[in-house]
N, C-alpha and C positions, 0 to 999 in steps of 0.2 A: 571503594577503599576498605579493605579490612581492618579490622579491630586489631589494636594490637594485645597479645598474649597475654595473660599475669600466671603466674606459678605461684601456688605456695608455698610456704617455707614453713613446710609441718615442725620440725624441731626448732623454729622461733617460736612458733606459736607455745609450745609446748617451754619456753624458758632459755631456750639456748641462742646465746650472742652468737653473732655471725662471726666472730673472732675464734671463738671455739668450731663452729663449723667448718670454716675453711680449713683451720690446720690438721681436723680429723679426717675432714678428704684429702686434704697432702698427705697424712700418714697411710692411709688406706691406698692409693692409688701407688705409693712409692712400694708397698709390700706388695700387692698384688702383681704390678707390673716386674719391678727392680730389686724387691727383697730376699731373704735367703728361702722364705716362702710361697716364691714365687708360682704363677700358673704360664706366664707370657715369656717364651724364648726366641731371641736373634738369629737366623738362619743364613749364613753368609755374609756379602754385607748388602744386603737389597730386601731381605724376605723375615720373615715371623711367622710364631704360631702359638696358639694357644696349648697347654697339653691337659687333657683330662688326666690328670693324676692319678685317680684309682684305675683305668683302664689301659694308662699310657699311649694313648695316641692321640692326635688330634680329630675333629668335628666338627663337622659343618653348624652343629648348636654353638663349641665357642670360639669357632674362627668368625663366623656371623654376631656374637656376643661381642668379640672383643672390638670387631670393626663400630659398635653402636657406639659401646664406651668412649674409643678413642674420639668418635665426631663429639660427641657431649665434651669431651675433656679438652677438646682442639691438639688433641697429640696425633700431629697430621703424619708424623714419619713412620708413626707405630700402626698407625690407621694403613698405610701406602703398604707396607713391608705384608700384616696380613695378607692384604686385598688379593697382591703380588702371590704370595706363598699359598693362597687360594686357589686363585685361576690357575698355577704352573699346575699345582700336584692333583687337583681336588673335580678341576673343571672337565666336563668330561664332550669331546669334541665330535665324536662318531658312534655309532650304536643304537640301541632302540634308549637310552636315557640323553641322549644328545642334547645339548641345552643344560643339563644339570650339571648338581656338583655329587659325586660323590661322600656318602656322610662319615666316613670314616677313613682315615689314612693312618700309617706309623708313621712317626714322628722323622723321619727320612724321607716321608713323600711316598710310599706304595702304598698303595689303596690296598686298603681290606675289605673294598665293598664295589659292585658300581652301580648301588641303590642309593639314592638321595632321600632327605628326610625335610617335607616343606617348611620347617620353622626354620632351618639355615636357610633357605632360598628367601623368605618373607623378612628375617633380620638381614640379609643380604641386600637387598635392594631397597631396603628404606633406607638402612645405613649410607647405601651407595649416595642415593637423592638427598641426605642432607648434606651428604661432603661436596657434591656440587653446588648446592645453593652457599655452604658456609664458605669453602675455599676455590669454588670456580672448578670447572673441569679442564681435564689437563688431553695428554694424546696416550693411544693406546689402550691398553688397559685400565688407565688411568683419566679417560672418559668418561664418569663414575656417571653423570644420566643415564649418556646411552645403554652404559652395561647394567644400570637399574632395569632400565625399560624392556632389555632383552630375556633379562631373568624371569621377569613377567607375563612379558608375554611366549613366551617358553610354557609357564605355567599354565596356561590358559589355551594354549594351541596346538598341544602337542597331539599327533593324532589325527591332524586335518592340515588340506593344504600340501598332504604329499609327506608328511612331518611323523617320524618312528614315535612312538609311545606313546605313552597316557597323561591327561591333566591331571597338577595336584590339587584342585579342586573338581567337585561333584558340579557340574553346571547347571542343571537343574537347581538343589536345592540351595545351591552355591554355597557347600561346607565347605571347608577344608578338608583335605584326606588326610587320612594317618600316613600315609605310602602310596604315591598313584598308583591308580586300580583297585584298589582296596574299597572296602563298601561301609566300612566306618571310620571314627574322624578320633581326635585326641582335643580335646576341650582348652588345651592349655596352648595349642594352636591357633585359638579363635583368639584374632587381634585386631579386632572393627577397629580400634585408632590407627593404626597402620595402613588399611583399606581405606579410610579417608581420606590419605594422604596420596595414596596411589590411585585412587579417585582423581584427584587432582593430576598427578603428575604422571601416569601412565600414557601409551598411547592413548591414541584418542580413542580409539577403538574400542581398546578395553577396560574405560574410564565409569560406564556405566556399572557395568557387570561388580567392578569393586565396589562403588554405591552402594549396588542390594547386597553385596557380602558383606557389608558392613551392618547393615538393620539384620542379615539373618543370623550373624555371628551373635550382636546382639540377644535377639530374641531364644536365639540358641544356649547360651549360657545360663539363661532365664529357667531353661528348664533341666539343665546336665545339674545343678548344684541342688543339693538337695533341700525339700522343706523346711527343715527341723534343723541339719545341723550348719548347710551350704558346704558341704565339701563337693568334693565331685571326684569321678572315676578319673583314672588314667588313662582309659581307651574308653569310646562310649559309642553306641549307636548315634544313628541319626536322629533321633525321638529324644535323647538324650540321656537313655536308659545306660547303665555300665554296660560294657561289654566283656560277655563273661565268655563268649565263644573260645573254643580250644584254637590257636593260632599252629600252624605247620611248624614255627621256625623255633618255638619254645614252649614250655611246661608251664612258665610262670604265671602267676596271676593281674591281669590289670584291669579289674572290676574295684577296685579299692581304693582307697587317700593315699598315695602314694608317691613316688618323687617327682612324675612327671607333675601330678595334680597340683601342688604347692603352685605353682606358674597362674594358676589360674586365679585367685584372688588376687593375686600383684596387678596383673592385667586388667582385672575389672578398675583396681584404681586408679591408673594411668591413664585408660583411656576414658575414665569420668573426669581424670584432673585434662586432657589435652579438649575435650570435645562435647563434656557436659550433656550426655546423651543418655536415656536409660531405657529399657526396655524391660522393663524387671528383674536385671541382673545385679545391680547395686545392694538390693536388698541380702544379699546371700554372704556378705561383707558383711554386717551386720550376725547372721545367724554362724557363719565361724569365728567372728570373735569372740562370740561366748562360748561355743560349745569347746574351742583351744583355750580358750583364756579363763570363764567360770567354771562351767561341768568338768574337765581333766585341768584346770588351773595347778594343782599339784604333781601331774607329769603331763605336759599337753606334748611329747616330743615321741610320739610313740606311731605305732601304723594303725590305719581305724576303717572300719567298715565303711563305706558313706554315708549308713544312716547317721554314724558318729560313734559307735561302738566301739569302743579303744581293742585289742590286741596286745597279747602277752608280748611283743615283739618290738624293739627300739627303732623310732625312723633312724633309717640308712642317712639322711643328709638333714640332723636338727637344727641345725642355723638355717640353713636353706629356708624350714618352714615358719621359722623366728621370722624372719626378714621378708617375706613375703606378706604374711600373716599381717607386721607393721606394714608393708607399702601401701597392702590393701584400704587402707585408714582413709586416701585421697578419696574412697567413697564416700566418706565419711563429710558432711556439710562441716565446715569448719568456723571460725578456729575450735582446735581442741585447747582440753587444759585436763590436766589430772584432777583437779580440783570440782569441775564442770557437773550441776545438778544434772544435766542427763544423763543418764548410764552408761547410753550408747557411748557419748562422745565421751565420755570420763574412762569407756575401756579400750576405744582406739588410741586415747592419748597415753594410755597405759601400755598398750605395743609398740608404740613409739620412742617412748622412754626405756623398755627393756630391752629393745632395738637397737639403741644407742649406746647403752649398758654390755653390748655382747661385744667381743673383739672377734676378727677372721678368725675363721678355724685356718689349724695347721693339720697337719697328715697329710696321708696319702689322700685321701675322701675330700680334700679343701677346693677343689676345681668346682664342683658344681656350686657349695655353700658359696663360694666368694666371689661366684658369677652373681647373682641372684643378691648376693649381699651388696654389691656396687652400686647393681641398680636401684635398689634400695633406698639408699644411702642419695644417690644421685638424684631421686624421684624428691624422695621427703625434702631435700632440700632445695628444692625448685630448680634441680639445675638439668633434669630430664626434659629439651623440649624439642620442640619443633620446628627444626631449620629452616626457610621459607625462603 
């Protein structure tokens, strides 16, 4: 018999009645979803999507975002309409990526891509597995195990068996890839709580294999963040060095703290609040709160080398790194308290507090901050869990 679950409820801890929490997540979730600020729109009367606002089209990052959301929030119609507006536009049925989704469409449903990107397929199918456990699975698309299980093992089999393409993971050292085929991974991809879970509920088959992706994701993160400051690169080798190599498809740089990067501290605290497991990644939790919160405490919202080296340059998405920065805190042994003689804990409770202090951004640039800011919000208040 399993243990049952406890969440914490970082912003009680920190002084906040759950009277004030609840109605700051009905304010939060009414703007996000329903507001004039909105990121989430109604597609006929059957389908949804998210839209990334700066870029204008939707993503397999937040149509698989919003699907997690919805199961957390039990907004099952908002959850089905995704899922739905997914699989029609996004899911791709023939070719050498068969089994995937497509990471980019406009906002009409034509794809801009028929490259898939693994963190929608990996928020894809856990989202799917807790809407079956929370509201039972239905017919069709709407089978949400099966089509967990399929997304998976897609993931894991593509290539063999008579089956077009590549896995999105390295089977060997069972990373994640950045892009199947590709020979490095993206740090903010590695989601050992997730692989626990598909540990469990995967086929059987391929129930071990998530096991070890979960201790190497682990161990992995241990070393992508860095000594001194615990940030981490946006692309990174396998060793967990940045990856600084010139890519074919762009100029830009992703050896830096960057937008993807921010993900990466959120996740180390989720998966210490869901699984209580470390491998020396927790500790990096600890070395970017100070190096955002003490050392650049006066502009911490800026782009930074990894050692921690700030840049003349303002982050592209500051809330984003506000609100991850606090989730990250669940690493944090608690309760906190602002007040609290240890450092540590008196400066987690301190991103928690300025956390709660920040309202959604608006603009065009509001899709990723107020993805990442939900979860946030959802995590700190113990309402991020695990549907069983």
């Amino acid at each position: 018999m399993k243990t049952e679950r406890r969440y914490r409820n970082v912003f009680a801890e920190i002084g906040k009645s759950e009277k004030e929490i609840e109605q700051r997540l009905r304010c939060i979730v009414d703007e996000f979803f329903y507001g004039p600020d909105k990121v989430y729109f109604t597609a006929g009367c059957d389908m949804g999507y998210l839209e990334d606002t700066g870029n204008h089209d939707a993503r397999t990052e937040g149509m698989s975002y919003g699907m997690m959301m919805c199961v957390q929030l039990d907004m099952k119609e908002e959850f089905d309409r995704i899922w739905k507006w997914s699989k029609t536009y996004m899911f791709m049925e023939e070719g050498f990526n068969e089994g995937y989704f497509a990471w980019s469409c406009a906002t009409n449903g034509v794809r801009n891509s028929d490259g898939p990107a693994p963190d929608g397929e990996e928020y894809f199918a856990l989202a799917l597995f807790f809407a079956s456990h929370r509201w039972g699975d239905g017919e069709g698309v709407f089978a949400y195990s099966h089509e967990a299980k399929e997304i998976l093992r897609a993931c894991l089999h593509k290539g063999s068996g008579g089956r077009f393409g590549t896995p999105m993971w390295n089977l060997g050292n069972k990373q994640i890839l950045f892009v199947p085929g590709s020979d490095f991974t993206d740090p903010s991809y590695h989601l050992p709580h997730f692989y626990e879970c598909f540990a469990e509920w995967a086929y059987e088959e391929d129930r071990e294999f998530f096991a070890q992706a979960a201790v190497a994701s682990r161990e992995y993160l241990s070393k992508a963040c860095h000594p001194v400051s615990g940030m981490n690169a946006e692309y990174a080798e396998f060793d967990g060095s940045p990856m600084s190599r010139k890519l074919p498809w762009t100029a830009d740089r992703h050896d830096w703290f960057y937008s993807d990067a921010y993900r990466t501290a959120a996740n180390i605290g989720l998966d210490y609040e869901w699984c209580k497991k470390d491998e020396g990644q927790r500790s990096a939790v600890e070395r970017l709160q100070y190096a955002l919160g003490v050392v650049n405490k006066d502009n911490p919202y800026r782009i930074y080398e990894v050692d921690g080296t700030p840049l003349d340059q303002s982050a592209l998405h500051p809330v984003a790194i506000l609100a991850t920065t606090a989730q990250a805190s669940l690493a944090v042994e608690g309760p906190l308290s602002l007040r609290d003689s240890n450092p540590v804990k008196a400066l987690a409770a301190e991103w928690v507090e300025r956390f709660w202090n920040e309202p959604l951004r608006t603009g065009d640039r509001r899709y990723y901050d107020n993805c990442l800011y939900l979860f946030a919000f959802l995590a700190l208040s113990g309402r991020y869990r695990v549907w069983e």
